[in-house]
ZAMARGU-4260 file (C-alpha; in steps of 0.2 Angstrom, whole numbers, plus 5000, padded with zeros to 4 digits):
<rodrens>
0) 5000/5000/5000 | 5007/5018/4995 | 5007/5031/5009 | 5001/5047/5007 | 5009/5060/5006
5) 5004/5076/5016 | 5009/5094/5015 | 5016/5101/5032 | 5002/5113/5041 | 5006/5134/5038
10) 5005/5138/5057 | 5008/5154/5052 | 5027/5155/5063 | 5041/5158/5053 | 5054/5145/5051
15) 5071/5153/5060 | 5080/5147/5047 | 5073/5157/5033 | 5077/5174/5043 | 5090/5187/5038
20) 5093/5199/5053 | 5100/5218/5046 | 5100/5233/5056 | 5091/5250/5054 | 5096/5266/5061
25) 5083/5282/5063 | 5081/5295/5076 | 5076/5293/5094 | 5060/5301/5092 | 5055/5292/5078
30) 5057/5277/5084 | 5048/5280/5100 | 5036/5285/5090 | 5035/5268/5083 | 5036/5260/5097
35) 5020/5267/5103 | 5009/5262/5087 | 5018/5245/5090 | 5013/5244/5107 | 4993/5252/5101
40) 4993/5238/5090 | 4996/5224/5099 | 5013/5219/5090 | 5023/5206/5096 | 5038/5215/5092
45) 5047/5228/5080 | 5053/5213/5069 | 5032/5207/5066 | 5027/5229/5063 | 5042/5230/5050
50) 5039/5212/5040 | 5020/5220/5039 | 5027/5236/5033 | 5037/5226/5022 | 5023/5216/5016
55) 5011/5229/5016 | 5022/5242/5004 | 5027/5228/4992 | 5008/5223/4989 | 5005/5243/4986
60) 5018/5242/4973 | 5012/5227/4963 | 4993/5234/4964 | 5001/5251/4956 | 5012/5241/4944
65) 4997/5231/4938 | 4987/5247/4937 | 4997/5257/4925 | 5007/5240/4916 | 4999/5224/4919
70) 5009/5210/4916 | 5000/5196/4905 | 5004/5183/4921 | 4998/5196/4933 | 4988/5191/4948
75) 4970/5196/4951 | 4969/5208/4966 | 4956/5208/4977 | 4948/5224/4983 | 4934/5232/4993
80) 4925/5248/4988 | 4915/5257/5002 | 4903/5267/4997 | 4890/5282/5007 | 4878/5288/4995
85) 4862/5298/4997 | 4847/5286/4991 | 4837/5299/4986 | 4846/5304/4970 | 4833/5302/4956
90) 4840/5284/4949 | 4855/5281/4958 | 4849/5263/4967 | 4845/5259/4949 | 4863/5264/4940
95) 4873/5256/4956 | 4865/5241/4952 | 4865/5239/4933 | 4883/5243/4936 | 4885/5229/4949
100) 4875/5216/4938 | 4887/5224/4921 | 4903/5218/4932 | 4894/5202/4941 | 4910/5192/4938
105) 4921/5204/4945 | 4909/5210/4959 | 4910/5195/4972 | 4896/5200/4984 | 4890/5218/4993
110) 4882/5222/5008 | 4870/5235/5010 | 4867/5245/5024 | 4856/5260/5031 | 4863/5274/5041
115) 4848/5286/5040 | 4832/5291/5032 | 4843/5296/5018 | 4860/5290/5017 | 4867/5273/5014
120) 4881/5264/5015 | 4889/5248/5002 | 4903/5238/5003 | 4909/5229/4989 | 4921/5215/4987
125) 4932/5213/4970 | 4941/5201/4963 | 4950/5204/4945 | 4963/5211/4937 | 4968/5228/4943
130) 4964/5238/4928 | 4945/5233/4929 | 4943/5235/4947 | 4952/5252/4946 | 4938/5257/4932
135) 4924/5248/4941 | 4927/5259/4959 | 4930/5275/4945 | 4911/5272/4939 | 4903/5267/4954
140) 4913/5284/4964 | 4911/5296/4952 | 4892/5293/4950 | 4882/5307/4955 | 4875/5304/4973
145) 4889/5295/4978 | 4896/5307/4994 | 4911/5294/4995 | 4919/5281/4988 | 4935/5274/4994
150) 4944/5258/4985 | 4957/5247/4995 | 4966/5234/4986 | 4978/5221/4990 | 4982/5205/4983
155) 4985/5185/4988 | 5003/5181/4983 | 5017/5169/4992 | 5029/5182/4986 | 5022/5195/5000
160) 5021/5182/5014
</rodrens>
C-alpha cells in the first residue's frame, strides 16, 4: 500500500531558518514614536510591525504596477469599495445596480446598509485584474450621489508572505 503524502500545516510562525537579521538606524524620536503604534497595535515586536510594513508596501507596489502596466501573468487583486451615497438621488439605486450586475464576475458580493432616512452605506468585494477593478470603483465613485467612495486593494501572493 502507497502512503500518502501530506503537506506540512502553515502555522503561520516563521521557520528561524529562513530569517536574515539587518539593522536599521533612525532618530530617537521616531522610533519611540513607533514603538507606541507597535505597542497600540498589539505587535509582538518591532521585527512582526516591519515584515507588515514590508509586506504591506510591496503589495501597494504590485497593485500600482498592475494598474498602470499589467503584466500578462499578473495576479488578480482583490479589493473592497466602500461606498455612502444619498438614496434619494433620482435613479442612483437603479445605476449602482445595473453597474454591479454589468461587472457580476468581478463583483464577488456587497452588503447593504442604512445609516439614516437618507444615506446609505455599500461595501463591495472585487476580485480581477487591477485595471478593471480600478475602472469599476471609477464608475461606481464618480456617479452622482455617491458622497464617497473609497477603494482598498491588495492581493494574495506567496511572494508577499
Amino acid at each position: 500500500m502507497k502512503k500518502e503524502q501530506t503537506k506540512p500545516k502553515n502555522t503561520g510562525k516563521l521557520d528561524r531558518g529562513e530569517l536574515t537579521r539587518f539593522g536599521i538606524s533612525m532618530e530617537r524620536k521616531l522610533l519611540q514614536k513607533f514603538d507606541q503604534t507597535i505597542h497600540d497595535r498589539h505587535y509582538a515586536n518591532r521585527s512582526e510591525a516591519i515584515r507588515d510594513l514590508i509586506r504591506d508596501y510591496l503589495v501597494s507596489e504590485y497593485v500600482e504596477q498592475q494598474m498602470t502596466t499589467p503584466s500578462a501573468d499578473a495576479r488578480p487583486i482583490i479589493g473592497t469599495l466602500t461606498l455612502v451615497y444619498n438614496h434619494d438621488m433620482y435613479d442612483l439605486n437603479a445605476r449602482l445596480t445595473a453597474l454591479q450586475h454589468d461587472y457580476h464576475e468581478t463583483i464577488l458580493s456587497s452588503m447593504h446598509v442604512h445609516l439614516d432616512f437618507h444615506h446609505c452605506l455599500e461595501v463591495l468585494a472585487l476580485k480581477g485584474p487591477a485595471s478593471i477593478v480600478r475602472d469599476i470603483a471609477n464608475q461606481i465613485t464618480g456617479a452622482r450621489g455617491v458622497l464617497h467612495g473609497k477603494l482598498t486593494t491588495t492581493v494574495v501572493s506567496p511572494d508577499f508572505c
